[in-house]
VMD Tcl script that draws the C-alpha trace (Angstrom):
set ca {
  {0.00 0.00 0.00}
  {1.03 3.38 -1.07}
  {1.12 6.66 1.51}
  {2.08 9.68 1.11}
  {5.99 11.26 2.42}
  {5.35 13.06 5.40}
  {8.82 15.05 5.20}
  {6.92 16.52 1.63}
  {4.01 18.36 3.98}
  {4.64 21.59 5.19}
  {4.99 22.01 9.06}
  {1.24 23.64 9.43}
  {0.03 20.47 7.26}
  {2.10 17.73 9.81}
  {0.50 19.74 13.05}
  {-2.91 19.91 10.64}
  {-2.54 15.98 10.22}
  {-1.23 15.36 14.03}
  {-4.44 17.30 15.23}
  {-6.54 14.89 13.09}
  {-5.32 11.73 14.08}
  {-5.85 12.75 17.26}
  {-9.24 13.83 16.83}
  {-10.40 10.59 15.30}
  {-8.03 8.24 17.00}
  {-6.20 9.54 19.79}
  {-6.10 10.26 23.52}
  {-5.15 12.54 25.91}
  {-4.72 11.26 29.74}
  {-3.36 13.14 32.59}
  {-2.28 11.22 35.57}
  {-0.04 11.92 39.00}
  {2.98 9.68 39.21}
  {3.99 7.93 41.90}
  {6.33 11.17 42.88}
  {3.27 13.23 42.55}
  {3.89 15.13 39.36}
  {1.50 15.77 36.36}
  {1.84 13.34 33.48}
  {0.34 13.32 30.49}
  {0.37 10.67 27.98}
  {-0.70 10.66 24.23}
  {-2.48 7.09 22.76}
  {-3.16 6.64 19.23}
  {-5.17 3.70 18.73}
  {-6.31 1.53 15.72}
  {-7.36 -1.66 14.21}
  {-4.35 -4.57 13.23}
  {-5.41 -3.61 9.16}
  {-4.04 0.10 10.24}
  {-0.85 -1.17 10.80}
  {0.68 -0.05 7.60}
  {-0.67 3.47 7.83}
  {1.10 3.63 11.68}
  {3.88 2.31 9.91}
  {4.25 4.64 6.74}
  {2.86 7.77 8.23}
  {2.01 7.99 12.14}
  {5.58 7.16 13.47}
  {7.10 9.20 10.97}
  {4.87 11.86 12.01}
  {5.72 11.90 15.07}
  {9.66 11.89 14.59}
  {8.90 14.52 12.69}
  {7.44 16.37 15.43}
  {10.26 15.85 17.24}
  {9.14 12.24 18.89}
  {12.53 10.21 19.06}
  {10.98 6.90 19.03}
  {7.69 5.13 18.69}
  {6.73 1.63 19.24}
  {3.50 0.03 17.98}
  {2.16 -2.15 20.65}
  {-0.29 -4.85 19.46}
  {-3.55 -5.42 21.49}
  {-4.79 -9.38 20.59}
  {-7.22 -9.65 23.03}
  {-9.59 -6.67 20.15}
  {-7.45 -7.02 17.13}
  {-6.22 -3.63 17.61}
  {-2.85 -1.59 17.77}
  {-1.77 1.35 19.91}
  {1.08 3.58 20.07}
  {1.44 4.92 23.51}
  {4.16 8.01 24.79}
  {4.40 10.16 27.33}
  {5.69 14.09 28.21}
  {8.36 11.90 30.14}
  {11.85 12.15 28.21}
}
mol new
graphics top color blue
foreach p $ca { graphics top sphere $p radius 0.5 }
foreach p [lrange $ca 0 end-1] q [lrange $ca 1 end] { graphics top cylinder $p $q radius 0.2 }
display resetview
């Protein structure tokens, strides 16, 4: 399957496409760590046949946005993938 190059978009269209995918398949959670500081993590979720689009354009994305790595995690259990990160560095 064919995607588009993210490193083509211009930096409004990357924030315009990060905005998206989190509209329609992402999650923001804030939680207190065990120290007792704010953290907030970032899930993008999706079905196993997504794969190739997480592949070819979401973790891409991200690097692009300055994410240094991103790791899909597969859910069996609901045939589904996620890519989970943090404001931790």
């Amino acid at each position: 399957m064919n995607f588009f190059d993210v490193n083509s978009l211009t930096d409004e269209q990357k924030f315009a496409l990060f905005y998206g995918i989190m509209l329609g398949d992402g999650c923001l959670s804030k939680y207190i760590s065990k120290e007792g500081t704010n953290r907030f993590v970032i899930a993008i979720s999706g079905g196993i046949e997504d794969e190739p689009f997480f592949k070819a354009v979401i973790i891409p994305l991200l690097s692009n946005l300055g994410r240094a790595s991103s790791t899909i995690k597969h859910k069996k259990d609901c045939n589904a993938i996620e890519l989970n990160f943090s404001n931790r560095t």
